[in-house]
C-alpha positions in Angstrom: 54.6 34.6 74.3 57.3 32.4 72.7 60.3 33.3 70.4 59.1 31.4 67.3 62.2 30.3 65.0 61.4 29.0 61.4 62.7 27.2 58.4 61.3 29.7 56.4 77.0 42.2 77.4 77.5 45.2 77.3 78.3 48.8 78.8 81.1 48.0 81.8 81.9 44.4 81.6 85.2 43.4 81.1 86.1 41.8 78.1 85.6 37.7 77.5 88.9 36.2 76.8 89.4 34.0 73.5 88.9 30.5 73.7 86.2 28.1 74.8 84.0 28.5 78.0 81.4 26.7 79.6 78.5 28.9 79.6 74.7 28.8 80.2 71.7 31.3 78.3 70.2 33.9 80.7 68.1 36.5 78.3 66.8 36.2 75.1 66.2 39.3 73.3 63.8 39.6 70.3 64.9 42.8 68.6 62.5 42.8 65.7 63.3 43.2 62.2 65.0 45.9 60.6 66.6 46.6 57.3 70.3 45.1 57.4 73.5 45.1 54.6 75.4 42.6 54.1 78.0 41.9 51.4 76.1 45.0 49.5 72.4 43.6 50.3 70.1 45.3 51.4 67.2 42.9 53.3 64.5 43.0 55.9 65.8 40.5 58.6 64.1 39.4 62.1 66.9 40.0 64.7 67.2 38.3 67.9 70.3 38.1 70.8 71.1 35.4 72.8 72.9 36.1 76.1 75.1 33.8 78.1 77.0 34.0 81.6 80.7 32.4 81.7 80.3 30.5 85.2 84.0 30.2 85.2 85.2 33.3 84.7 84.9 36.4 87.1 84.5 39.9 87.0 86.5 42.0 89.8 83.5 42.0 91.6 83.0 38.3 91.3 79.9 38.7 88.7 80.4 36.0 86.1 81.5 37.6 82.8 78.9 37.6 79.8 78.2 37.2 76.0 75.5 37.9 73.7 75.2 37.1 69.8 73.0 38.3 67.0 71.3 36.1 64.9 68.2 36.0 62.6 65.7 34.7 63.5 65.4 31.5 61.0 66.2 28.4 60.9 67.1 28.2 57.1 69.7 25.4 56.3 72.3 28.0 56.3 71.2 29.8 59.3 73.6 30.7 62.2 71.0 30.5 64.3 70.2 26.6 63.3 74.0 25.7 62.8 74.7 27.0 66.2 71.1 25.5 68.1 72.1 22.3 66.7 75.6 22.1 67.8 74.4 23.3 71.1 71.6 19.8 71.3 74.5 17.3 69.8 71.3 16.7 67.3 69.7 17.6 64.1 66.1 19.4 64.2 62.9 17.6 63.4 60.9 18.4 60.4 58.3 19.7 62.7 60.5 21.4 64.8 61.7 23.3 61.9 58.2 24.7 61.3 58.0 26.2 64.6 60.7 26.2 67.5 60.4 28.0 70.8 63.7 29.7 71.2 62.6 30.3 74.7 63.3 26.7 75.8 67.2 27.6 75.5 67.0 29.7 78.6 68.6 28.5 81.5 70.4 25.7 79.2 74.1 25.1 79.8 76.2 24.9 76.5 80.3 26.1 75.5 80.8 28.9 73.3 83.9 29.8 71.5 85.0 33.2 71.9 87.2 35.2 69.3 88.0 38.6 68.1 86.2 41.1 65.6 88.5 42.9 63.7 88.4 45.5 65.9 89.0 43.4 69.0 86.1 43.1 70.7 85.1 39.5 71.9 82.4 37.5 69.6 81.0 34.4 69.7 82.1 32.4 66.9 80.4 29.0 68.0 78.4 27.3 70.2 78.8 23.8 71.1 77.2 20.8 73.2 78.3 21.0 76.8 80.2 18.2 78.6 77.5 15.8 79.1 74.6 17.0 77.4 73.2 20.0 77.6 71.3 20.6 81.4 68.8 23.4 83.3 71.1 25.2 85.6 70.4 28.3 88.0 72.1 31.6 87.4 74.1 34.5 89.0 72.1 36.8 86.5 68.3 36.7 86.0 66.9 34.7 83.8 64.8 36.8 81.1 63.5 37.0 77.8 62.3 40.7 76.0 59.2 39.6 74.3 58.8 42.3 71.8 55.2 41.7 71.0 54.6 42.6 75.1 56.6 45.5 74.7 54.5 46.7 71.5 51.4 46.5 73.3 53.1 49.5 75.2 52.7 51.6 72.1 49.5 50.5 70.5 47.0 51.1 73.1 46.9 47.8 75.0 49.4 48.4 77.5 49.2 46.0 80.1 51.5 44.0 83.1 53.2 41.8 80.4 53.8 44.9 78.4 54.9 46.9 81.8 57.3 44.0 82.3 58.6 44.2 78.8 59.6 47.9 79.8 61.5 47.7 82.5 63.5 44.5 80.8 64.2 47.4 77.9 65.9 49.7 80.0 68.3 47.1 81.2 69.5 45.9 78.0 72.5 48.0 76.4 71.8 51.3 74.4 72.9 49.5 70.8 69.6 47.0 71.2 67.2 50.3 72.8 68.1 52.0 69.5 68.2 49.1 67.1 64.6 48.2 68.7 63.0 51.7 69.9 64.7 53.4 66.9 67.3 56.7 67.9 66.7 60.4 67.1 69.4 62.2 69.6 71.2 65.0 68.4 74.7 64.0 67.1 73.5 60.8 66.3 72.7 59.4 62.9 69.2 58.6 63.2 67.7 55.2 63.5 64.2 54.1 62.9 62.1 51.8 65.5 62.0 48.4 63.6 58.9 47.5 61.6 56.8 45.5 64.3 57.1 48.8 66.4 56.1 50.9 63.9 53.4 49.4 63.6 52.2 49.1 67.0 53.0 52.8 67.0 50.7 53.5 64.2 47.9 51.9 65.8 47.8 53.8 68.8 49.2 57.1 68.0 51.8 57.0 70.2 55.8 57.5 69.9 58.3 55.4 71.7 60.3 56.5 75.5 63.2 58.0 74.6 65.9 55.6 75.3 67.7 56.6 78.3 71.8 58.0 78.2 72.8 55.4 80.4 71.1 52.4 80.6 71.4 50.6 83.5 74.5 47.6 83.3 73.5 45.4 86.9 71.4 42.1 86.6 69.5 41.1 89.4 70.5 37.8 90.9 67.9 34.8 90.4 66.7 32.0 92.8 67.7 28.7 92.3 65.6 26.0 90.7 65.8 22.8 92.5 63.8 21.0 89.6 66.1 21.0 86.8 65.7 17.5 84.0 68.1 15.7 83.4 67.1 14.7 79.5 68.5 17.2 76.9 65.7 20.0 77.5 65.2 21.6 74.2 
């Protein structure tokens, strides 16, 4: 299943240095939609995370370092999401495109982001640009993935299958902020978070409750094989 846009790193890894870096996407994560604040607002809003690997810059164990970004999902005039998808492509959207864009064509797409600081000083992503040349397929260290959240649904609603097996395991990889901001958290100590809607849902139809999200999620990606078929044209 696609990653369907509209108009209507975590754990161990050292920190990204400011400034900008060539980078390509490796995972999409859809992480359903939750109830959010901003600026005292209180809204339902489709979450998603892109992930990129910094090709240029290395870990100490020579892994390249990594980013990922929230965004809703929309692709509203004043949309991160759009503002950043376009810079990305050097080129407006389509009318059409803006009814219904697979997000999932971004993976494997080579791009720069500029890194900055929260106010805490953690690394963020505060834009993504075209990358030198136009932006190309390229291979990478980590394994290219996307969490489909309707696969991993199916899980919980009775119609567990491979996809939704696969959808699993992909869970358990990603860091413990997305399990619970997904698969909801209950752990004493914690304040407790609810699954988001679409899993709910799926819960509600098969009776079921989700996994408990692990205590330490596993941090390693598995390396990917090259693809000797890349395009050359601008591929999303």
């Amino acid at each position: 299943m696609g990653i369907i846009a509209s108009g209507g790193g975590g754990g161990d890894y050292e920190q990204v240095p400011t400034g900008t870096h060539n980078a390509v996407c490796y995972k999409l994560v859809d992480a359903g939609t939750t109830m959010n604040e901003y600026q005292g607002e209180v809204n339902k809003r489709h979450n998603v995370f892109i992930f990129w690997e910094l090709p240029e810059l290395r870990m100490a164990d020579d892994r390249p370092m990594s980013i990922n970004c929230q965004y809703t999902l929309s692709l509203n005039e004043r949309a991160k999401l759009r503002q950043h998808l376009q810079a990305w492509r050097n080129k407006a959207f389509t009318e059409d495109e803006l009814k219904s864009f697979d997000l999932t064509k971004i993976l494997g797409t080579t791009c720069k982001v500029d890194v900055g600081l929260t106010s805490g000083g953690n690394a963020k992503v505060v834009g993504v640009f075209c990358a030198d040349g136009g932006a190309k397929k390229a291979a990478t260290v980590n394994e290219q993935v996307v969490f489909d959240l309707e696969d991993y649904c199916k899980e919980f609603s009775g119609e567990s299958d491979d996809a939704s097996k696969k959808a699993c395991d992909i869970f358990e990889e990603l860091p413990r902020f997305m399990q619970w901001q997904i698969g909801g958290c209950d752990e004493p100590g914690k304040d407790k978070v609810d699954p988001c809607f679409e899993l709910q849902a799926a819960m509600a139809k098969g009776g079921n409750k989700p996994a408990p999200v692990a205590e330490e999620p596993k941090q390693e990606e598995a390396p990917a094989v090259a693809d000797d078929d890349f395009e050359d044209d601008i591929p999303f």
